[in-house]
TORBADO-24192 format. One record per residue (C-alpha): residue number from 1; x negated, y, z negated. Coordinates in nm, 4 decimals, decimal comma, padded with zeros to 6 digits. Example, Ala and Ser with C-alpha at 12.3 -4.5 7.8 and 13.67 -1.06 7.14 Angstrom:
// TORBADO-24192
(1; (-01,2300; -00,4500; -00,7800)),
(2; (-01,3670; -00,1060; -00,7140)),
//
This chain:
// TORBADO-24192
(1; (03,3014; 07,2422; -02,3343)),
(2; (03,1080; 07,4285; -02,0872)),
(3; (03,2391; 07,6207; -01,7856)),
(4; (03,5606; 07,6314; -01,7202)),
(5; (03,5828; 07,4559; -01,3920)),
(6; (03,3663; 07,1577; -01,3014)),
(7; (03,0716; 07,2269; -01,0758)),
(8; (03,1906; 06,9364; -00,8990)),
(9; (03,5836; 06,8249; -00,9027)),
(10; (03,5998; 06,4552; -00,9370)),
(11; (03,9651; 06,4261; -00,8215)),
(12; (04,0663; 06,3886; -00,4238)),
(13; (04,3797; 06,6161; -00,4482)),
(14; (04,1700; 06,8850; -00,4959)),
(15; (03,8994; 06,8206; -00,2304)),
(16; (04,1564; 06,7123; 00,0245)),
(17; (04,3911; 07,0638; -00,1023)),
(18; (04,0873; 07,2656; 00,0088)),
(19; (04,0799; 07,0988; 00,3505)),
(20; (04,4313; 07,1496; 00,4088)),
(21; (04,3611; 07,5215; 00,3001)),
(22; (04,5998; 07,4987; 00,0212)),
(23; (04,5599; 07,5588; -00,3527)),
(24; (04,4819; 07,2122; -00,5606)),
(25; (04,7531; 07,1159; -00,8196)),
(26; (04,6973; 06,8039; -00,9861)),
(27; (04,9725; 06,5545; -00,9652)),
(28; (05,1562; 06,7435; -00,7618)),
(29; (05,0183; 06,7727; -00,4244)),
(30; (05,0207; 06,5169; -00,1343)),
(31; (04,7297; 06,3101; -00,1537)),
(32; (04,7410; 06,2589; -00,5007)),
(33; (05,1021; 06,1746; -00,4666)),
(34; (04,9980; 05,9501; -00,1899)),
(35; (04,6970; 05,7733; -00,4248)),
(36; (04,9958; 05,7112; -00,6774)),
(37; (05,2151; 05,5240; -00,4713)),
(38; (04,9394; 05,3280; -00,3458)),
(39; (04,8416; 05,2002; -00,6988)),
(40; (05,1813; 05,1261; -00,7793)),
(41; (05,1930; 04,9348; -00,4470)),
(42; (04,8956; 04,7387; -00,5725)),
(43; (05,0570; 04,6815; -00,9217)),
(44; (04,8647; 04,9038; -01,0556)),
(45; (04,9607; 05,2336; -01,2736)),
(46; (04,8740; 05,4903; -01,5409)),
(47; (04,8336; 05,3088; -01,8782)),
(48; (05,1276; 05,3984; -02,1385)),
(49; (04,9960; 05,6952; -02,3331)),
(50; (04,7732; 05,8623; -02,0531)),
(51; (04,8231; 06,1521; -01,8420)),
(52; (04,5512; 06,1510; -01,5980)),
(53; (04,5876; 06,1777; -01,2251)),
(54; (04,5141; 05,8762; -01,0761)),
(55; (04,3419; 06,0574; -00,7634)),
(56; (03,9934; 06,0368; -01,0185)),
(57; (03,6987; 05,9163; -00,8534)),
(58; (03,6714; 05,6301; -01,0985)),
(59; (03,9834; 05,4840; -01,0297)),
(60; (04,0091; 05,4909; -00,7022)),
(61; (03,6749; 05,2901; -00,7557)),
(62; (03,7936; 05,0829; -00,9902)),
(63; (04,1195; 05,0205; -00,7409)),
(64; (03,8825; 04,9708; -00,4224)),
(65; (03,7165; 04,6524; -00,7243)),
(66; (04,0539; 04,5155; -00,8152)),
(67; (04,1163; 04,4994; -00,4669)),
(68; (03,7206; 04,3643; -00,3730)),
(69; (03,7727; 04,0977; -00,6168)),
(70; (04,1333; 04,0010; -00,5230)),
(71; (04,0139; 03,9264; -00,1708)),
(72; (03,6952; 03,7643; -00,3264)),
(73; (03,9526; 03,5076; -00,4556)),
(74; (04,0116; 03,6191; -00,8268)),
(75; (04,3397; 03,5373; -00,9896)),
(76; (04,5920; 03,8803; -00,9607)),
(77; (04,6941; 03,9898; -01,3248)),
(78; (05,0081; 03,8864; -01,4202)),
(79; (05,2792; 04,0782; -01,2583)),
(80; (05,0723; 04,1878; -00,9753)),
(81; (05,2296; 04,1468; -00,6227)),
(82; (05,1032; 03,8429; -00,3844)),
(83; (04,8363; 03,9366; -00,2024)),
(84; (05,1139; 03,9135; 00,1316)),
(85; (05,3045; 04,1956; -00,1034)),
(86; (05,0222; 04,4032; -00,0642)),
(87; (04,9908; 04,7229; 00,1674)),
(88; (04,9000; 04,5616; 00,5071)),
(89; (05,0230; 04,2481; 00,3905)),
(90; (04,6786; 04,1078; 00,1755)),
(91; (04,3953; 04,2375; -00,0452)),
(92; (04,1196; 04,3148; 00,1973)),
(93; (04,3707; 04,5133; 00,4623)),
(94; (04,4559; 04,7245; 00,1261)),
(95; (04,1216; 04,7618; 00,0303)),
(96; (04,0402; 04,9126; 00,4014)),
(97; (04,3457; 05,0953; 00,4369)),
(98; (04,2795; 05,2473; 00,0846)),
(99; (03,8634; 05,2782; 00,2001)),
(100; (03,9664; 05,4707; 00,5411)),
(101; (04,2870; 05,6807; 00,4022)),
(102; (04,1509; 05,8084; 00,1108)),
(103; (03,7849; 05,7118; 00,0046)),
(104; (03,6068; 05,7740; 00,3038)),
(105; (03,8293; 06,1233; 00,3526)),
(106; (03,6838; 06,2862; 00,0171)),
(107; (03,3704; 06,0733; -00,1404)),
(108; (03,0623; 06,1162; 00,0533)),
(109; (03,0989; 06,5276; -00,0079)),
(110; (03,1505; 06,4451; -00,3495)),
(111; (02,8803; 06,2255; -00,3402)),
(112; (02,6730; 06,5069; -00,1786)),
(113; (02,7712; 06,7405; -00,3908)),
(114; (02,7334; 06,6033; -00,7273)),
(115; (02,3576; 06,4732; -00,6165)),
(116; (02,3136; 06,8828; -00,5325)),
(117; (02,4361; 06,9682; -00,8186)),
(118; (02,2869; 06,6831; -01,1022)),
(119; (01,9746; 06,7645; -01,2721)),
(120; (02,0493; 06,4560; -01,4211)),
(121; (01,8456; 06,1587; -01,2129)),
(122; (02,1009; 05,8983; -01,3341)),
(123; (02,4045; 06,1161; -01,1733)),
(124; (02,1659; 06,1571; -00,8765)),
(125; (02,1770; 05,7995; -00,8272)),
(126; (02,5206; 05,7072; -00,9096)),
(127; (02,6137; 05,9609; -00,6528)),
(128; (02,3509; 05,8110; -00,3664)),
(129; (02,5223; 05,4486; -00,5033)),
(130; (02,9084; 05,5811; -00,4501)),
(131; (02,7986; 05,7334; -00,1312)),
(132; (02,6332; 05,4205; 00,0364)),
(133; (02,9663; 05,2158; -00,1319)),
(134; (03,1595; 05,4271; 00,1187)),
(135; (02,9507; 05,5278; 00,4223)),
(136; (03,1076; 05,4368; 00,7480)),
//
């Protein structure tokens, strides 16, 4: 419903295409590529049955709390890789590797943009909340 394009794309492939200058393709293009083999790094995936790019700014927030909660000191699901396994070898050099390569490169605009673009106060404030998660 509504327009056909979202006033405000919540995936990083396609705010990270239109810094490389490129057109956005979902699944298909670098960074999301790149979020994807993170995840799976992290023993994490797309649930059997789904088919959305994992690039979406709630999972890469719900990865960057998996990995917050894993360095925290709560027990790793079963299956999941030791935290050693992990990229950079434990849960809080994932977390910032995952913060500085890809949530920092793409959130605060979004941030910006959807509290520009809400007439919602709630969405106002989730975006102020997601963009003082990742300020630098």
């Amino acid at each position: 419903m509504g327009a056909p394009e979202p006033a405000v794309s919540p995936y990083e492939g396609v705010w990270r295409a239109a810094d490389d200058g490129v057109q956005a393709l979902l699944f298909v293009n670098p960074h999301s590529m790149e979020v994807e083999r993170f995840m799976r790094a992290c023993g994490l995936g797309r649930p059997e049955g789904t088919n959305e790019p994992l690039d979406h700014v709630a999972t890469e927030c719900e990865l960057m709390e998996h990995l917050a909660l894993r360095a925290a000191g709560a027990e790793p699901p079963e299956g999941a890789p030791a935290g050693a396994d992990l990229p950079g070898g434990s849960p809080e050099a994932a977390y910032g590797a995952f913060l500085e390569g890809h949530a920092r490169a793409w959130m605060p605009r979004f941030a910006d943009a959807v509290a520009a673009e809400s007439r919602v106060p709630f969405y106002r404030d989730a975006a102020a909340f997601l963009g003082a998660l990742v300020a630098q």
